[in-house]
ZAGUDREN-323584 format. One record per residue (C-alpha): residue number from 1; x, y, z. Coordinates in steps of 0.2 Angstrom, whole numbers, plus 5000, padded with zeros to 4 digits. Layout:
NUM/X/Y/Z
...
END
This chain:
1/5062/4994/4996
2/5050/5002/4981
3/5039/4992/4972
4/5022/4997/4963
5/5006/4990/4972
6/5003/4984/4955
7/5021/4971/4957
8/5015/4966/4975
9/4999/4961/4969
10/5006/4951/4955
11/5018/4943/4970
12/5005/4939/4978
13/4995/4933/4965
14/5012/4923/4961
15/5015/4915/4979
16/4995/4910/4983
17/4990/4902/4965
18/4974/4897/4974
19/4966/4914/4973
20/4967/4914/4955
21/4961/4897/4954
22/4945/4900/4964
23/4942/4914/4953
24/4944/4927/4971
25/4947/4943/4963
26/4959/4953/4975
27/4964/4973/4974
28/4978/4982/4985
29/4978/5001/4991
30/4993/5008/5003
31/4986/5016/5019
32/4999/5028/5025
33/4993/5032/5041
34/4990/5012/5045
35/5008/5010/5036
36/5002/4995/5030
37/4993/4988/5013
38/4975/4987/5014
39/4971/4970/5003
40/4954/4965/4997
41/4947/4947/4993
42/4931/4944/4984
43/4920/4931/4975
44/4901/4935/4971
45/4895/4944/4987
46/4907/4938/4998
47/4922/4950/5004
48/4937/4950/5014
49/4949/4963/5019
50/4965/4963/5027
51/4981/4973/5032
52/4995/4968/5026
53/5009/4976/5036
54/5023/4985/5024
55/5037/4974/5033
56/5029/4959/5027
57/5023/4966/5010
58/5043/4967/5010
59/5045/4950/5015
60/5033/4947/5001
61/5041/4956/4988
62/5057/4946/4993
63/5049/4930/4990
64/5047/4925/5009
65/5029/4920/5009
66/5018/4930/5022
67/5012/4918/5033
68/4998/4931/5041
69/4991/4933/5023
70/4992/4914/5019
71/4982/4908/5033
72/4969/4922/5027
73/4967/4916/5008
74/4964/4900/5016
75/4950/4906/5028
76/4943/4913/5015
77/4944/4899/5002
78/4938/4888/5016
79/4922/4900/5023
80/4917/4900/5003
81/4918/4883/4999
82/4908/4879/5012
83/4896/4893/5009
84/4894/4886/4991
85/4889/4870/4997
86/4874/4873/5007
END
C-alpha cells in the first residue's frame, strides 16, 4: 500500500482528535531499517516518541484504528495533564 507520511499523519490526526485538541504537535519519519514509522509527540518540553510498525500504519490508513498508538496518545495526554496540574 503507498501513502505519503504526510496522508498518514493526517489519519492519524483524523482518527485521535485528542491530539489536536490538546494542542500535541506530532511529526512522522519512515525508518527503513526498523521498517517501521518513527512518530513524535510533543507539548512545551514534554516529548514522546514511538514506532509505529508499517503493518499497522496500514491498518491505519485503512481506517482500522491502531490500538498500540491509541493507548500511547493517551499516556501521553494523561502523564501531561497531570504534569500540568502540579
Amino acid at each position: 500500500m503507498g501513502y505519503t507520511n504526510v496522508a498518514l499523519k493526517d489519519k492519524i490526526m483524523e482518527m485521535y482528535p485528542e491530539i489536536e485538541k490538546h494542542s500535541i504537535s506530532a511529526s512522522l519519519d519512515f525508518d527503513a531499517q526498523k521498517n517501521a514509522y518513527v512518530v513524535k509527540f510533543k507539548k512545551g518540553s514534554h516529548e514522546l516518541t514511538t514506532h509505529l510498525e508499517k503493518k499497522d500504519a496500514d491498518e491505519c490508513m485503512n481506517g482500522i484504528k491502531c490500538v498500540y498508538l491509541g493507548v500511547q496518545v493517551a499516556q501521553f495526554i494523561k502523564n501531561f495533564e497531570i504534569i500540568e496540574k502540579e
